[in-house]
C-alpha positions in Angstrom: 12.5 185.2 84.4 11.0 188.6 82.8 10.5 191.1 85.3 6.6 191.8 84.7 6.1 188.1 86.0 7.5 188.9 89.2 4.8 189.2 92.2 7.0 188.5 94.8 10.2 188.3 95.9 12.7 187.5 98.9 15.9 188.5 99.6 18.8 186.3 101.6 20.8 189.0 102.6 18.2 192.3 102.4 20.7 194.4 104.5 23.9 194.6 101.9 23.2 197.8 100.4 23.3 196.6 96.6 20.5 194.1 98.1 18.6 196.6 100.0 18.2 198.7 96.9 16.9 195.9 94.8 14.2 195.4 97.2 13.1 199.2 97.7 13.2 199.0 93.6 10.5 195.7 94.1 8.9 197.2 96.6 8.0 200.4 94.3 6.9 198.2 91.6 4.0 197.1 94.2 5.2 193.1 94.6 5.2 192.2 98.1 8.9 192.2 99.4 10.4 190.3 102.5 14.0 189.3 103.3 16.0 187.9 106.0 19.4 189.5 107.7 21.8 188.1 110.5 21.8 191.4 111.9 19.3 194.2 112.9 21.0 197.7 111.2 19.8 200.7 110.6 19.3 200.5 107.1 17.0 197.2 108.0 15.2 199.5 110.2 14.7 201.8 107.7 13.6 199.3 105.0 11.0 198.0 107.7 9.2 201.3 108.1 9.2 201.2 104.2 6.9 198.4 104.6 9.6 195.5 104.1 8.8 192.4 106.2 12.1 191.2 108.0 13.0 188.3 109.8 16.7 188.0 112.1 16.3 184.1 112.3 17.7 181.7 110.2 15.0 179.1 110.4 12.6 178.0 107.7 9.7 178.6 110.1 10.7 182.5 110.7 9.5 182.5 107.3 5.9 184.6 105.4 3.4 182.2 104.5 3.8 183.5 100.7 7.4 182.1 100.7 6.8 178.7 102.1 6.1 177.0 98.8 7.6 177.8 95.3 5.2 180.0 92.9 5.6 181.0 89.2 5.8 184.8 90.4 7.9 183.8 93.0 12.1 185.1 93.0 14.4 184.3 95.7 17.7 186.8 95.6 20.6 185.9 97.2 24.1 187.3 98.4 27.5 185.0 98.0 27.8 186.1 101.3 25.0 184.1 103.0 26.8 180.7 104.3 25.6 177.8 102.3 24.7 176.3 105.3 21.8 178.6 105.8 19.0 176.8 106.6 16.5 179.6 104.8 18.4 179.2 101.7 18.2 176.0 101.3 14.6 176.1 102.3 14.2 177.7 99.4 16.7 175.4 97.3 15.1 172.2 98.3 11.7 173.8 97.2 12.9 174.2 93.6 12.5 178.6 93.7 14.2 180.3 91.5 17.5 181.9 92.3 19.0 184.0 91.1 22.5 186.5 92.6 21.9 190.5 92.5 24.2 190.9 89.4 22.0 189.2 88.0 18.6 190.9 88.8 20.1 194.1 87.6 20.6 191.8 84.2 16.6 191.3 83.7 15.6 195.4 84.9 18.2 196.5 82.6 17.7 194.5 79.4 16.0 196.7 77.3 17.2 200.1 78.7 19.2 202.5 77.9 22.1 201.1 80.7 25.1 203.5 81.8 27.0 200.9 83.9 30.1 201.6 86.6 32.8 199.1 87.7 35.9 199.4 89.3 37.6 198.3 92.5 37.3 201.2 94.3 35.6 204.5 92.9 32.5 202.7 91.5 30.1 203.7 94.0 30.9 207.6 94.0 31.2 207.6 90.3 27.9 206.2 89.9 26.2 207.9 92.3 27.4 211.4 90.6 26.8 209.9 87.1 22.8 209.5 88.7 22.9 212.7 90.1 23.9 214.6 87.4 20.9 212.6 85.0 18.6 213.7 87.9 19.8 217.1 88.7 19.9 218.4 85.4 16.3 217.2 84.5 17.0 214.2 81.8 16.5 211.8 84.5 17.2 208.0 85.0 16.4 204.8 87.6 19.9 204.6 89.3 21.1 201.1 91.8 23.8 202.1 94.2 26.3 200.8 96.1 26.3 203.7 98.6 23.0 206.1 100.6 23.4 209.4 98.1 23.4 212.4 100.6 21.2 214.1 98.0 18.5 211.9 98.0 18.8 209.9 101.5 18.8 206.3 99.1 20.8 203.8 97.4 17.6 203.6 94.6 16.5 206.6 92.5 13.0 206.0 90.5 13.0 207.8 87.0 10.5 207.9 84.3 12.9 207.2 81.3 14.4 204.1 80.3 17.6 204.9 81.4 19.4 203.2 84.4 22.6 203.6 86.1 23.6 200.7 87.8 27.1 200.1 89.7 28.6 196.9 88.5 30.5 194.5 90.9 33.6 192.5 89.8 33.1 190.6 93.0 32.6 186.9 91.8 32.4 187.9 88.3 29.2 189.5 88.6 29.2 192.1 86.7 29.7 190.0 83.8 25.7 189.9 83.6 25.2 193.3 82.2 25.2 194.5 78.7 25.3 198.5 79.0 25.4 201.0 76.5 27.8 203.0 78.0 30.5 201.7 80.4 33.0 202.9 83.0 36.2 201.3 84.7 37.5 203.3 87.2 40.1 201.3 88.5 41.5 197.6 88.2 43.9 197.2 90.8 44.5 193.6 92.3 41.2 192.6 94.9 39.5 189.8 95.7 42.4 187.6 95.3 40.6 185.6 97.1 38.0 184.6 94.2 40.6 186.0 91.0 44.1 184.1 92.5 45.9 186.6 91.3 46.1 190.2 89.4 46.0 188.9 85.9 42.5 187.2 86.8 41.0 190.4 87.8 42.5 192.4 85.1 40.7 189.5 82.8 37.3 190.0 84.0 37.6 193.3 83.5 38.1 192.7 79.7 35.7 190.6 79.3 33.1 193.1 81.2 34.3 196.1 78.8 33.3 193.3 75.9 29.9 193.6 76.8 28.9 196.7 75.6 26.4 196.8 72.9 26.8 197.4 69.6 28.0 201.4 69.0 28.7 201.6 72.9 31.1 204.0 74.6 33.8 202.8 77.2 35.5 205.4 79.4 38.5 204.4 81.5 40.7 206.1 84.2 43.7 206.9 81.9 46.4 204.0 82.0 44.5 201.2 82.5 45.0 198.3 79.8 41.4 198.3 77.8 41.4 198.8 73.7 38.8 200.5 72.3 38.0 203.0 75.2 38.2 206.8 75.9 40.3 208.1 79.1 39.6 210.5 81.9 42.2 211.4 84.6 43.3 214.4 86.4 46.3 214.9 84.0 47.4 216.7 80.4 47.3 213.2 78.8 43.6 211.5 79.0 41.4 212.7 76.3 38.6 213.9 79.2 40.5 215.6 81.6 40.8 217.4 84.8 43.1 220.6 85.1 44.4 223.6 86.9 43.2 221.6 90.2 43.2 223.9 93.2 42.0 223.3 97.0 39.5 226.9 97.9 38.3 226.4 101.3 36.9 222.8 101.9 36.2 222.7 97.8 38.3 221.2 95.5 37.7 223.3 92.3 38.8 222.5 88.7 38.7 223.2 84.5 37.3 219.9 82.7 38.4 219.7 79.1 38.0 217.3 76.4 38.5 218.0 72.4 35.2 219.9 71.8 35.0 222.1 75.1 36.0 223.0 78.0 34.2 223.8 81.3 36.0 226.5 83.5 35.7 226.5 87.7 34.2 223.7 88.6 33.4 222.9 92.5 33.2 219.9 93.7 32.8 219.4 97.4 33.8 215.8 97.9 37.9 216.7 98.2 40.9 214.7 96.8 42.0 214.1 93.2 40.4 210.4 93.0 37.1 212.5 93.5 37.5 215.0 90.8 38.5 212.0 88.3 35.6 210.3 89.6 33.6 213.4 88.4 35.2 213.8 85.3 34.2 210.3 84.2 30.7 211.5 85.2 30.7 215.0 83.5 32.2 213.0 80.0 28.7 211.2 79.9 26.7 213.9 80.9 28.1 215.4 78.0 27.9 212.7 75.7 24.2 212.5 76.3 23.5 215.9 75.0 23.5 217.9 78.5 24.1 221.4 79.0 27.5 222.1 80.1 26.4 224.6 82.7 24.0 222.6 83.5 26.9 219.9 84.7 28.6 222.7 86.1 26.1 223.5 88.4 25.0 219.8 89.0 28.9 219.2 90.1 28.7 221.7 92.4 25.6 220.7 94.4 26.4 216.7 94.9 27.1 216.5 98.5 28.1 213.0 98.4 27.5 209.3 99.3 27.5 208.3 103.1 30.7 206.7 104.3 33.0 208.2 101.3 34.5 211.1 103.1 31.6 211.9 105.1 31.9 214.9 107.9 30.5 213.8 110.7 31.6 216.2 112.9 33.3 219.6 111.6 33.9 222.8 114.0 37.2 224.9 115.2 38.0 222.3 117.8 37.7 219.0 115.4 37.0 217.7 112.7 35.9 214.1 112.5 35.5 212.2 109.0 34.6 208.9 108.3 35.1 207.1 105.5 34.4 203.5 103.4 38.1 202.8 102.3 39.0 199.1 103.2 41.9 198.8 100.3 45.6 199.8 100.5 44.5 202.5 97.8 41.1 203.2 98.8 43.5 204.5 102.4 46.0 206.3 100.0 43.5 208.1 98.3 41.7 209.0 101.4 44.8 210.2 103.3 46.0 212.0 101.0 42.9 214.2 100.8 43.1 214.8 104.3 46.4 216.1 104.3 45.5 218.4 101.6 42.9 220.1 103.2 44.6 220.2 106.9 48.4 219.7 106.5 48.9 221.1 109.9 46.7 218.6 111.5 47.8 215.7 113.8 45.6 212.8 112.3 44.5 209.5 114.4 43.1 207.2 112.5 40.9 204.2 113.5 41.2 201.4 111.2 38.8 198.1 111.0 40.4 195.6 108.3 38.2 193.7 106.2 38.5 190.1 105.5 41.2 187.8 106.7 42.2 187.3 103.1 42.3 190.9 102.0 44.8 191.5 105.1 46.8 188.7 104.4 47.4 189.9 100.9 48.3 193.1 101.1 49.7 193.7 104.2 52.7 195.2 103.6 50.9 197.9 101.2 48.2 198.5 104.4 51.4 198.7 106.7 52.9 201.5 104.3 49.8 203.7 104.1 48.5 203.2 107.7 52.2 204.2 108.6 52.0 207.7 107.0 49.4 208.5 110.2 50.2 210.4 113.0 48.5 208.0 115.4 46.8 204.9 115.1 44.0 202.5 116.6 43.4 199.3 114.7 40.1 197.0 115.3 40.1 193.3 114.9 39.5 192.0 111.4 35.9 191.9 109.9 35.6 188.2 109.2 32.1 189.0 106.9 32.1 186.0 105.0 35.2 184.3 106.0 36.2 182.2 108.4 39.7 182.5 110.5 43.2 182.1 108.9 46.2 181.0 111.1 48.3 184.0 112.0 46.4 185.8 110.3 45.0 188.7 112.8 45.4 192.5 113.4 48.7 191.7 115.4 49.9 190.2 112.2 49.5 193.9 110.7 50.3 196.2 113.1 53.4 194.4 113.3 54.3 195.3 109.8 53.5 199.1 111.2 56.6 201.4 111.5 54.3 204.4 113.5 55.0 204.7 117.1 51.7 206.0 117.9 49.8 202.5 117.3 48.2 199.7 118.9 45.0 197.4 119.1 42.0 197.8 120.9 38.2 197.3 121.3 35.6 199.8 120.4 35.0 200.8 123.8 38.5 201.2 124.3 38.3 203.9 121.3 35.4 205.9 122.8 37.0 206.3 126.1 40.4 207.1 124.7 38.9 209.9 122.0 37.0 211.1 125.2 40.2 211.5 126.9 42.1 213.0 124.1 40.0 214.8 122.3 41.6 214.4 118.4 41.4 217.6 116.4 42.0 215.4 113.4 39.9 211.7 113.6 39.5 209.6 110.6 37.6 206.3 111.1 37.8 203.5 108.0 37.0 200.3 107.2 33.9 198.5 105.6 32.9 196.2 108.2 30.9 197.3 111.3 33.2 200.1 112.1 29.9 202.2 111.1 28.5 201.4 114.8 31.4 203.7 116.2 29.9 207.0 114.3 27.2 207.9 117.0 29.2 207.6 119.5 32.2 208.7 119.0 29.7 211.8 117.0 28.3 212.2 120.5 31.8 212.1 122.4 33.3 214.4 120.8 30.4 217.2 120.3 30.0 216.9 124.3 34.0 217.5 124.7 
């Protein structure tokens, strides 16, 4: 389907954030946009006062006229997420539309640009959202899909007038595997969705295969150590060919000298704290550079990204407390973010409130969640976020707090939390998890400001 065909389109599954981006991008272009949800969220909200028609109810009927029968102009974009069961999608199966996944979407708006894609299995959406900001800040300018709301630009969508995009590319069910960039990144390939992969070596697999779609005369760029031929490396070490050094914590910054074999940039700032956030920059200052930007120009454009919502996010920060919430929802993703907390308050006792996702996640690494949810001072786990699963037999938070060698722990419901963080007052509280952990912010934002 080529993309100037395209009149209208709906989306099955408009509140995942890679979905709801797509449809703000549609939306821009002037077709007329609708989409359906399980839930009411606030980024639905959001995309309603945009303009975006939404319906809650999975029911062919809950459906726009302009959707009821298949048309030429017509696309239908789906999640793997939506059940197959759902009786919208296959509405719009029986009726012959044409389907096709976001990964795929990205595909026909990138074909033909100038594509700076990001994958990994964790670090993809900040390092994309930096690589976009630093095209933007700097003035050379590019159409950027998220997978995160930038705090610079209150979106998951940036509109440029180039024909350069930055897109974040998801290994989830292969999909990234429809994209053909010009310049590519891997920030990470450690084992994930086992679930669709079986096992490491899958993953690892895809992986290859995604950094053998770059076009001809193409630059890779991976996180030093991971196995990919033909690639340049970035890490925070003396090793990778771009590289982060003399690393240093000033204040709540994290500042730090890039280098690579033609220059080096001294005293870089970077507010987003912990070393998997200054390599995450470092892969993003390598293009910048590679494009022809002005190194102070990066400097500077380093030092005023304020980050993506949910990756470290202060939601409350005074002399009594200090509450951050944060994305992770992988035994690494938790390491990473730990570990930047007790750099910046080692004299902190931290409670942590932890939502796993996916019964398939916990089951498969629950002894390397057990390790790092261990290392807390105090901790309050959630049920497990089914998303798009259904149960599995002993499988349940029980199953991991068991595995949990803190003292301080147990399970409980989110009301439970509020009252308890009411009572307690935390000077150090860290909420993670990628389900709907989110709908504890307010709240517990509210609780503790009126402590």
């Amino acid at each position: 389907m080529e993309l100037s065909k395209i009149n209208r389109v709906f989306f099955v599954g408009i509140g995942g954030i890679g979905m709801s981006a797509l449809a703000r991008y549609f939306a821009k272009r002037g077709c007329a946009v609708c989409g359906y949800d399980k839930t009411r969220t606030k980024l639905t909200e959001t995309l309603e006062q945009e303009g975006i028609l939404i319906t809650y109810f999975d029911e062919s009927s809950a459906l726009p006229c302009a959707f009821l029968d298949n048309h030429d102009d017509t696309l239908i974009v789906y999640t793997p997420a939506i059940p197959k069961d759902s009786k919208i999608l296959n509405h719009f199966k029986n009726k012959g539309f044409s389907f096709k996944k976001r990964s795929e979407v990205l595909g026909i708006i990138s074909k033909g640009m100038f594509c700076i894609a990001v994958a990994g299995t964790h670090g993809k959406t900040t390092t994309s959202s930096i690589v976009a900001h630093l095209l933007k800040d700097t003035g050379y300018d590019c159409t950027a899909f998220l997978g995160g709301i930038t705090t610079n630009y209150n979106s998951n969508v940036l509109f440029g007038k180039n024909n350069v995009v930055v897109v974040e590319a998801d290994e989830y069910d292969r999909s990234f595997l429809t994209l053909h960039p010009d310049i590519s990144v891997v920030t990470s390939m450690d084992a994930d969705h086992l679930d669709i992969y079986g096992d490491k070596s899958q993953l690892e697999e895809s992986f290859k295969l995604f950094a053998g779609q770059l076009k001809d005369g193409g630059k890779l760029y991976v996180h030093e150590g991971l196995p990919l031929a033909n690639s340049t490396s970035y890490a925070a070490s003396n090793t990778a060919t771009a590289k982060a050094e003399n690393l240093r914590v000033e204040g709540s910054k994290f500042v730090f000298d890039y280098a690579d074999a033609n220059q080096t940039i001294k005293d870089i700032s970077l507010m987003l704290p912990g070393k998997h956030n200054v390599e995450n920059a470092t892969a993003a200052i390598v293009i910048a550079l590679q494009l022809g930007i002005d190194a102070e120009k990066v400097k500077d454009a380093v030092g005023n990204f304020k980050g993506v919502k949910r990756r470290f996010e202060y939601i409350v920060n005074n002399e009594k407390q200090i509450y951050i919430d944060d994305y992770a929802h992988h035994p690494e993703e938790l390491r990473a973010c730990f570990d930047a907390v007790r750099q910046l308050y080692p004299n902190k006792k931290l409670t942590v409130i932890f939502q796993p996702h996916l019964f398939t996640r916990t089951r498969d690494f629950a002894d390397e969640f057990a390790k790092v949810l261990s290392t807390a001072d105090e901790l309050m786990l959630l049920d497990i976020y089914p998303a798009r699963e259904l149960p599995i037999e002993g499988i349940n938070s029980q199953f991991l707090l068991d595995k949990i060698t803190l003292e301080d722990k147990k399970i409980c419901g989110k009301e439970f939390v509020i009252q308890h963080v009411k009572n307690t007052k935390p000077e150090l509280l860290l909420t993670v998890g990628a389900g709907d952990i989110d709908t504890l912010i307010e709240p517990l934002k509210n609780t503790l400001n009126n402590a």
